[in-house]
N, C-alpha and C positions, 0 to 999 in steps of 0.2 A: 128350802129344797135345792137352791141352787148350790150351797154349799159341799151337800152330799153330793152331787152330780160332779165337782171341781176334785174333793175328795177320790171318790171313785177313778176318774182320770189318771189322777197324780199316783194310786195306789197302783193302777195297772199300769203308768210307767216305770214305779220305781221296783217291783217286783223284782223283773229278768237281773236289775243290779241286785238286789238282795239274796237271790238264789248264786250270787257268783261269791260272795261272803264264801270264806272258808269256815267249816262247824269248830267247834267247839273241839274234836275228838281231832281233825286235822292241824290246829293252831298245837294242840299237845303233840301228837307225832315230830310235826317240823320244832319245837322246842328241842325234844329230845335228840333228835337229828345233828341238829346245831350244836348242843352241848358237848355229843360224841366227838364232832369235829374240833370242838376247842380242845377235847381231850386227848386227840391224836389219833380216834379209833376210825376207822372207814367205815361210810355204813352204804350198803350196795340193795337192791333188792333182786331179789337172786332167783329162781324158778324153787317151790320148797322141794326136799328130798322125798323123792316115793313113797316112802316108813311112815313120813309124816300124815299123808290122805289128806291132803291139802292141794288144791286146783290149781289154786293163783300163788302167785310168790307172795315170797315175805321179806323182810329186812332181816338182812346177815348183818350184823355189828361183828365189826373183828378188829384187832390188835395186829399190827404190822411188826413182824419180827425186827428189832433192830439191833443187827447185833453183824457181824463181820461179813463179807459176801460169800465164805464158804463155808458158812454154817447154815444148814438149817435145821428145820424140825424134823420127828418121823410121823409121815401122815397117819391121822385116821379121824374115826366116826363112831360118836358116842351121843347115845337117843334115852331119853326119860321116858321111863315106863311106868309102868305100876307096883315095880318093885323096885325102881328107882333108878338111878346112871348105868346104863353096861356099855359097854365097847362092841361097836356092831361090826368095824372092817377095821384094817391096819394094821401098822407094824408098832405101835406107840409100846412101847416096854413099858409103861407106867399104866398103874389105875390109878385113877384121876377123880372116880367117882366120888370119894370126901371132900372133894375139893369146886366139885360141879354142884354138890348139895345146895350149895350157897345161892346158884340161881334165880330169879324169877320162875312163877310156876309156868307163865308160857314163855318161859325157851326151854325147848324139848329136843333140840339138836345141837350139838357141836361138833367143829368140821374142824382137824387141823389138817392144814395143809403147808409145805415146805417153809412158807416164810411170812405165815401169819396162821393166828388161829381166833374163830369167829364164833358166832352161834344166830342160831336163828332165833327171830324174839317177837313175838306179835306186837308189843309196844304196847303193852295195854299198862304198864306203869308209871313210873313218877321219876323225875331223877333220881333220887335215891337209888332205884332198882338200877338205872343205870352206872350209875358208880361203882355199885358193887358186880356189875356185870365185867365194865372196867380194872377192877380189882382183881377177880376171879380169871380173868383171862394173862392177865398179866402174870399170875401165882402160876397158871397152868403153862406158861412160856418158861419160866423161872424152872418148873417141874422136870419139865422136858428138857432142857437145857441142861439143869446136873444129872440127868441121868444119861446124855449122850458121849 
């Protein structure tokens, strides 16, 4: 009996530590996180856009223009729908939408702005998804680029 009683104790100390344990679903986010950074991408978590009906922010993963100081991009804003990539604001001359296909299913915004372009991504994937987010944003720099 004394055992259980020592037990008991030692579980209700060591508790308030084990609830500061990061889950499962947080050790994957900072994984992903950290890899973008090895990859050169910034990842911010941003307020999400209106369109989205989303309360709390999300992680913008974006691609920093690197390329002359008097170049940039032409902004704009393009959201997945149900019919798939459109361009919701901007000046961007290109559709982009073949090329946004490639995606994760939750990133449902992309933002370019003057001297990076990003996308929102709930991060519910794998590296892989991130690579190819990677990939995909860099095509879409490369895009915008030859047609400026």
């Amino acid at each position: 009996m004394a055992w259980l009683m020592i037990l008991q104790v030692e579980f209700v100390a060591l508790a308030p530590l084990l609830e500061m344990m990061p889950s499962r679903r947080q050790r994957q986010v900072a994984r992903l996180r950290q890899l973008a950074r090895e990859r050169g991408m910034q990842v911010q978590l941003r307020p999400a856009p209106p369109l989205l009906r989303i309360d709390d922010s999300l992680a913008w993963y974006s691609r920093p223009l690197v390329a002359a100081a008097d170049v940039s991009l032409p902004p704009g804003e393009y959201i997945r729908d149900y019919d798939g990539w459109r361009r919701r604001a901007g000046t961007s001359p290109h559709q982009l939408a073949e090329l946004l296909d490639g995606l994760p299913a939750d990133a449902n915004y992309v933002n370019v702005e003057q001297r990076a372009v990003g996308v929102f991504w709930e991060e519910r994937g794998e590296p892989e998804d991130l690579e190819s987010i990677d990939l995909i944003l860099g095509q879409v720099i490369d895009s915008l680029l030859a047609g400026h």
